[in-house]
C-alpha positions as CSV (number, residue, x, y, z in Angstrom):
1,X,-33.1,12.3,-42.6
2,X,-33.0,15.7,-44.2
3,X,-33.2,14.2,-47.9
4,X,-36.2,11.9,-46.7
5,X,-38.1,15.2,-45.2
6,X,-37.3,17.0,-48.7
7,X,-38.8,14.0,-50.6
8,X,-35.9,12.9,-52.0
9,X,-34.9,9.6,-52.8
10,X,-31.1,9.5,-51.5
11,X,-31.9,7.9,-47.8
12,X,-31.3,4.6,-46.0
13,X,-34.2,2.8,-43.9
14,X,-32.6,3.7,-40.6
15,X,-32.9,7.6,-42.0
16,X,-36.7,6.6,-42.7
17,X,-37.3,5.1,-39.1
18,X,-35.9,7.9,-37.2
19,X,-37.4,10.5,-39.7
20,X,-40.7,9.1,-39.3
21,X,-40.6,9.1,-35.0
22,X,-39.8,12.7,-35.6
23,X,-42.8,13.6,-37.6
24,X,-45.0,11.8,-35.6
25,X,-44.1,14.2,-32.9
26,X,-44.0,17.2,-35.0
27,X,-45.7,17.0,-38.7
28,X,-44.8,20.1,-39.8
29,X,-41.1,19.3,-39.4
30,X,-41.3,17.9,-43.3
31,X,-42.4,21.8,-43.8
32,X,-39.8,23.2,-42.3
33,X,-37.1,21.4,-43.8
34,X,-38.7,22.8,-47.4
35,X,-38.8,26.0,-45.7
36,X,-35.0,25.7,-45.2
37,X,-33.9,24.6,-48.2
38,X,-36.1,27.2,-49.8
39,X,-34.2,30.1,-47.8
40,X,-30.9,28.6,-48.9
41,X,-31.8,28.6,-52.4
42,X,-33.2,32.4,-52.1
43,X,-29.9,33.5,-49.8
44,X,-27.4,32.2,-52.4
45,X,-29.0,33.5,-55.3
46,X,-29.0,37.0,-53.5
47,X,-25.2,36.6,-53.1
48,X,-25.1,36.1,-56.1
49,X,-26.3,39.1,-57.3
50,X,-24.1,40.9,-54.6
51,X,-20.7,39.8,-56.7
52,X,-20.3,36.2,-54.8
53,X,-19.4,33.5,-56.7
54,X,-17.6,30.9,-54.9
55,X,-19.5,28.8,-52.2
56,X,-18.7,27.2,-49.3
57,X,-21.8,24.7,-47.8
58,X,-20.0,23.1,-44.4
59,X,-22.1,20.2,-43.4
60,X,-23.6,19.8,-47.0
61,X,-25.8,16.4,-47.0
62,X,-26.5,15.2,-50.1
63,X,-26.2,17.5,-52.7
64,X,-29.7,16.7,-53.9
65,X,-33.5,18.3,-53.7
66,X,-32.2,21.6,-55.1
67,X,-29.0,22.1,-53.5
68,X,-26.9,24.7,-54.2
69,X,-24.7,23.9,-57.4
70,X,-28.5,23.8,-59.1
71,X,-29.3,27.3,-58.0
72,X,-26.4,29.0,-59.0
73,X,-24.8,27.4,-62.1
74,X,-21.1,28.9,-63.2
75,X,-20.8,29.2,-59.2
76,X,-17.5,27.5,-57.8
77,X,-19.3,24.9,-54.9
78,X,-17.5,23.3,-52.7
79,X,-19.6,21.0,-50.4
80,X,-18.6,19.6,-46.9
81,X,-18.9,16.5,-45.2
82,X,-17.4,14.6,-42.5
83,X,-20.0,11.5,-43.2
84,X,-18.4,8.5,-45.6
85,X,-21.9,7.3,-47.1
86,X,-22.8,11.2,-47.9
87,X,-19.3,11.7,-49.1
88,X,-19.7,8.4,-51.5
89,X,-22.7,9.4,-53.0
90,X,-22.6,12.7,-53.4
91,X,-19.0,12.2,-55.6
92,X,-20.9,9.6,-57.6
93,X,-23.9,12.1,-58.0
94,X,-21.9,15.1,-58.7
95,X,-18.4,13.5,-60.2
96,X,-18.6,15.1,-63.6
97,X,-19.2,18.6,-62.7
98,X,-16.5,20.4,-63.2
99,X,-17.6,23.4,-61.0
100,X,-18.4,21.6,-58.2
101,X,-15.8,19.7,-55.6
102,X,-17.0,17.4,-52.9
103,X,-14.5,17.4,-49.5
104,X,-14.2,15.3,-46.5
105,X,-14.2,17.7,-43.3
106,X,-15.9,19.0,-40.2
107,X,-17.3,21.9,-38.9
108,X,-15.0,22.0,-36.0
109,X,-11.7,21.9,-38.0
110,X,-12.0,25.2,-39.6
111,X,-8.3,25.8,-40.1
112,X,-7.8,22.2,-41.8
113,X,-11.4,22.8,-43.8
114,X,-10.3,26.2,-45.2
115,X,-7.1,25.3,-46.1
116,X,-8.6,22.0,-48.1
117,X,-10.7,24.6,-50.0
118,X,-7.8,26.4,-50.8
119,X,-7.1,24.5,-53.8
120,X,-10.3,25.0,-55.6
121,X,-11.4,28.4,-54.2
122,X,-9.7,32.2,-54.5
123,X,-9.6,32.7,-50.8
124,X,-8.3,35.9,-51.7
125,X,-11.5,36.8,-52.6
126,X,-14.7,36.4,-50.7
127,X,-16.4,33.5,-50.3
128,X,-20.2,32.6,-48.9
129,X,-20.0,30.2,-46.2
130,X,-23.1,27.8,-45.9
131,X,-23.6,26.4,-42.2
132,X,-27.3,25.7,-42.5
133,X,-28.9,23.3,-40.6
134,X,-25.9,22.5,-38.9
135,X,-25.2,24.0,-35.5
136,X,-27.9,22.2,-33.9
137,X,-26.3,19.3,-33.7
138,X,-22.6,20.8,-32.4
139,X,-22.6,20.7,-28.9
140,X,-22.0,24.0,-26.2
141,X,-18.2,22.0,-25.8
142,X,-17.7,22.5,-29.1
143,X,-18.3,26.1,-28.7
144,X,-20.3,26.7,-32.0
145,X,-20.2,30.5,-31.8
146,X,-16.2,30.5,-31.6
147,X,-16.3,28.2,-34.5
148,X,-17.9,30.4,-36.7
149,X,-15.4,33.2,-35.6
150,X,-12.6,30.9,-36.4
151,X,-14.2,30.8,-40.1
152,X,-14.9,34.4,-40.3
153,X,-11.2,35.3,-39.5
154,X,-9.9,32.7,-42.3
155,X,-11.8,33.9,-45.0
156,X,-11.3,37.1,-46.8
157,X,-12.7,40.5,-45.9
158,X,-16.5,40.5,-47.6
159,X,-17.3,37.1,-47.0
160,X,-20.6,36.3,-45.8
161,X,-22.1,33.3,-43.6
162,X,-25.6,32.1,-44.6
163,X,-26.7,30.4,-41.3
164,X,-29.6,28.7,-40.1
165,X,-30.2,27.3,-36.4
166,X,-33.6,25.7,-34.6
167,X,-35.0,27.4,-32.0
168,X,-36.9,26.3,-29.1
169,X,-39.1,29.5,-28.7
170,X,-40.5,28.3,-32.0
171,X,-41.3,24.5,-30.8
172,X,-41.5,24.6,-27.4
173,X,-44.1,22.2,-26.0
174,X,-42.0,19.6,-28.5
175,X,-38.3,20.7,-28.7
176,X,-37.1,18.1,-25.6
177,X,-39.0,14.9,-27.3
178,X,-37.8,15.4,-30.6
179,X,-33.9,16.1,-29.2
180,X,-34.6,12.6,-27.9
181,X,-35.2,10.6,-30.7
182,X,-31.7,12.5,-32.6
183,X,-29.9,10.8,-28.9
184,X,-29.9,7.3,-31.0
185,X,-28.6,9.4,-34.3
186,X,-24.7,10.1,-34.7
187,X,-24.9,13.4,-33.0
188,X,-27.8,15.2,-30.6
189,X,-30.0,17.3,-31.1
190,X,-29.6,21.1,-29.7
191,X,-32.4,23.9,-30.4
192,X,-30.9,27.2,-28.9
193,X,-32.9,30.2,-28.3
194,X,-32.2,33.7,-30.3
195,X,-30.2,35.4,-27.8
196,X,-27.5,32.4,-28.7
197,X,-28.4,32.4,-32.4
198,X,-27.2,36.2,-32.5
199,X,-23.8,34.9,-31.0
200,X,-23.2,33.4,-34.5
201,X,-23.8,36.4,-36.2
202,X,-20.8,38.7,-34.4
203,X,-18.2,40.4,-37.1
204,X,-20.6,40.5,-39.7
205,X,-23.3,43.1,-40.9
206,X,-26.7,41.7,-41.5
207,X,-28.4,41.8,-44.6
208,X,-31.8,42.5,-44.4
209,X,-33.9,41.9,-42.9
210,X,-31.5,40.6,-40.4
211,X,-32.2,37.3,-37.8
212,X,-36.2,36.3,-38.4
213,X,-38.0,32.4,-39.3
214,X,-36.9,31.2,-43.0
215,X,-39.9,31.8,-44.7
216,X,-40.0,35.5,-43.4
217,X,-36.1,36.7,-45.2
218,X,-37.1,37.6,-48.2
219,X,-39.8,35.8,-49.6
220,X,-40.2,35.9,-53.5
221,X,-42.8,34.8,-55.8
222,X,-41.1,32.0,-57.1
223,X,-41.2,30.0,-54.1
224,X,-45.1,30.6,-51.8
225,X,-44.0,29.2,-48.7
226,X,-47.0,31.0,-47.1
227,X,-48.8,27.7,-47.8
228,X,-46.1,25.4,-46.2
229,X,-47.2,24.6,-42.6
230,X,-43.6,24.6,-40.2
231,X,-40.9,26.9,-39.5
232,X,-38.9,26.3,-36.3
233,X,-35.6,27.6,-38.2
234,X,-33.7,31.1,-37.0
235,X,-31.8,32.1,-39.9
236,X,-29.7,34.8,-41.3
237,X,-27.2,36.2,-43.8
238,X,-24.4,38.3,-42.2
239,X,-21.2,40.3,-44.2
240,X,-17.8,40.3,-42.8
241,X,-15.8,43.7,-43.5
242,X,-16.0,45.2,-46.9
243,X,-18.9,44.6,-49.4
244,X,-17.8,42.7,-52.3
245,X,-16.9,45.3,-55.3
């Protein structure tokens, strides 16, 4: 569903029909999801800058529309997925790029996803974990906040988490209908307001300019998202202990 809002071309009908029942609730939503994408590409390539050069996008989709690995070339990316028909394509997609590795995992494994990453990243070294667009579909059982802390304690000192979440307080007179239609989807639908967005965020020191909507964390001239209509996404970019050197 999140290929088809970006425009892409990697998406099955069934994506299409339940894509298209949420944006005839809310329009805009094809917006925000360039709005996100847009945020990811500007967050990495920060990080990049910052000394970080390994990558670790949990929950990864298809690797297409300007994913990561085409942001950040000479980057080690490793992308995670716990859905067969993404996994399949995106090895055929990206199966001859030697800086990129493709894993089957899930969020809510972190020891078991960490350790798989092991053999292609330095976890001796920090690494920038990716959980964008993601937590609003892990349910308040699943504890999604303690998850993230179960990450941050894996990785080395100077990691960061790049994380994006919807909000209600930004869709409110629409967040309950569109949670429905994502009830017939393989996993539901959860906006959750700041106060429980910032819960993501303890151990790690935000960069600026901290927890605001994707289009407002650093903006740049190379991508006017002033013009795209839709942003219902919380987002930030947090540090745990010591800046990379």
């Amino acid at each position: 569903m999140y290929d088809y809002y970006l425009g892409g071309k990697d998406n099955f009908e069934v994506d299409r029909q339940a894509a298209e029942r949420v944006l005839s609730l809310i329009p805009e939503v094809r917006g925000d999801a360039r709005n996100s994408r847009a945020f990811l590409q500007r967050a990495v390539r920060h990080l990049r800058t910052l000394g970080v050069d390994q990558f670790l996008d949990i929950g990864s989709g298809l690797p297409t529309a300007g994913h990561v690995h085409e942001v950040i070339e000479g980057s080690k990316v490793v992308y995670v997925d716990n859905d067969t028909v993404v996994l399949t394509h995106s090895r055929a997609l990206l199966g001859h790029s030697p800086d990129v590795t493709v894993l089957e995992g899930d969020l809510r494994e972190p020891e078991k996803v960490v350790a798989q990453a092991a053999e292609v990243l330095d976890l001796t070294r920090p690494v920038a974990l990716l959980v964008v667009s993601l937590l609003h579909f892990i349910t308040d059982l699943e504890d999604p906040a303690g998850l993230i802390g179960r990450y941050r304690d894996l990785l080395a000192p100077g990691s960061y988490l790049v994380v994006t979440h919807v909000a209600p307080d930004t869709m409110p007179e629409k967040a309950d209908a569109v949670s429905a239609v994502y009830q017939r989807a393989t996993s539901p639908f959860i906006p959750r307001r700041r106060a429980v967005f910032e819960r993501f965020l303890d151990g790690f020191e935000l960069e600026e300019p901290g927890i605001v909507n994707t289009r407002e964390w650093r903006p740049d001239a190379t991508t006017d998202e002033s013009r795209i209509e839709g942003d219902y996404h919380l987002c930030a970019v947090g540090r745990s202990g010591q800046r990379v050197q």
